[in-house]
C-alpha positions in Angstrom: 0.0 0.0 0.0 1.3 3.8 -1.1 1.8 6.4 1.7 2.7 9.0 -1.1 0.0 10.1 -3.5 1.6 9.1 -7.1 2.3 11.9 -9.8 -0.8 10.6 -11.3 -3.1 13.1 -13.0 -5.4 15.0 -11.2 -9.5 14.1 -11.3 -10.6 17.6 -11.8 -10.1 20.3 -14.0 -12.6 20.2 -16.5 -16.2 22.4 -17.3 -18.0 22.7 -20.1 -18.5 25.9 -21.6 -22.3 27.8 -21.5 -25.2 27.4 -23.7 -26.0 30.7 -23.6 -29.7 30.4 -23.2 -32.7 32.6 -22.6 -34.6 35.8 -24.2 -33.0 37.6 -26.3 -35.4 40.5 -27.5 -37.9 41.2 -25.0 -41.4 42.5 -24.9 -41.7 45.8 -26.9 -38.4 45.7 -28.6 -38.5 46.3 -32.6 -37.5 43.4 -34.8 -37.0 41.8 -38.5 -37.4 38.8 -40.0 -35.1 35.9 -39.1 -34.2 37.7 -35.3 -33.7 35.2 -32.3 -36.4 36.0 -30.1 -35.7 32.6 -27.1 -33.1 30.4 -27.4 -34.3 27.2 -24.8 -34.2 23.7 -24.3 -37.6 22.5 -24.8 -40.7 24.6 -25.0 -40.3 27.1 -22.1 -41.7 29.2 -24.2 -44.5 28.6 -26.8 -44.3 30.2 -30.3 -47.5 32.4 -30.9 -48.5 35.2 -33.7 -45.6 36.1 -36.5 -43.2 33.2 -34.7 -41.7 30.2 -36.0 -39.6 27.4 -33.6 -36.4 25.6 -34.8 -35.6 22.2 -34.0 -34.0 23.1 -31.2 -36.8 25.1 -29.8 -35.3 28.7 -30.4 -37.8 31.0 -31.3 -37.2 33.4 -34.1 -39.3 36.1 -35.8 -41.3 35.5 -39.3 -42.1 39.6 -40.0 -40.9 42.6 -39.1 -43.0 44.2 -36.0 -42.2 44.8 -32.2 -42.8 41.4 -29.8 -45.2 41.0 -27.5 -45.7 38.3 -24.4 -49.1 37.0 -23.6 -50.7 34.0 -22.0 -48.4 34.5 -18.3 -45.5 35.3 -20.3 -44.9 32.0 -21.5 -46.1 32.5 -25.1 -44.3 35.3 -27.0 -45.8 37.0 -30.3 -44.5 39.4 -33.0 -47.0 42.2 -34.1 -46.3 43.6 -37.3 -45.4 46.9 -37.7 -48.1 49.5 -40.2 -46.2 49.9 -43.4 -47.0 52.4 -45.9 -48.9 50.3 -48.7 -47.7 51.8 -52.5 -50.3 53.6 -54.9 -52.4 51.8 -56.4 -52.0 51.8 -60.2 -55.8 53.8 -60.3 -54.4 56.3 -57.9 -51.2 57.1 -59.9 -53.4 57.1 -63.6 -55.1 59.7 -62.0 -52.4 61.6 -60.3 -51.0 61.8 -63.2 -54.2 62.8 -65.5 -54.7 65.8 -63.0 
């Protein structure tokens, strides 16, 4: 039996690095198309309006708008933003008859 400890390798030392998880544009902020709204592991969060969910569960934005949490926070939504719809080709034959 050895009363000295060998110069064997030690046990410890390792850790795995973070996963980074968690919201990443919260309720109110303005987004486009293709943001990360969650990333998660498993369905912490649900997807709702204007949100698709990857195969890893992360949450991302389908059109442009500002996000919005409803059902206790634990479904999270994208409302689109008003755009500016163009002319219609009526309206410009007779802006430009005028």
């Amino acid at each position: 039996m050895a009363h000295k400890k060998g110069a064997g390798s030690s046990r410890n030392g390792r850790d795995s690095n973070a996963q980074r998880l968690g919201v990443k544009k919260f309720g109110g902020e303005y987004v486009i198309p293709g943001n990360i709204l969650i990333r998660q592991c498993g369905t912490k969060w649900h997807p709702g309006k204007n949100v698709g969910m990857g195969r890893d569960y992360t949450l991302y934005t389908l059109v442009e708008g500002n996000v919005y949490f409803d059902r206790n926070g634990r479904r999270i939504n994208v409302k689109p933003v008003e755009t500016t719809a163009a002319p219609s080709a009526e309206a410009v034959a007779a802006a430009e008859s005028n």
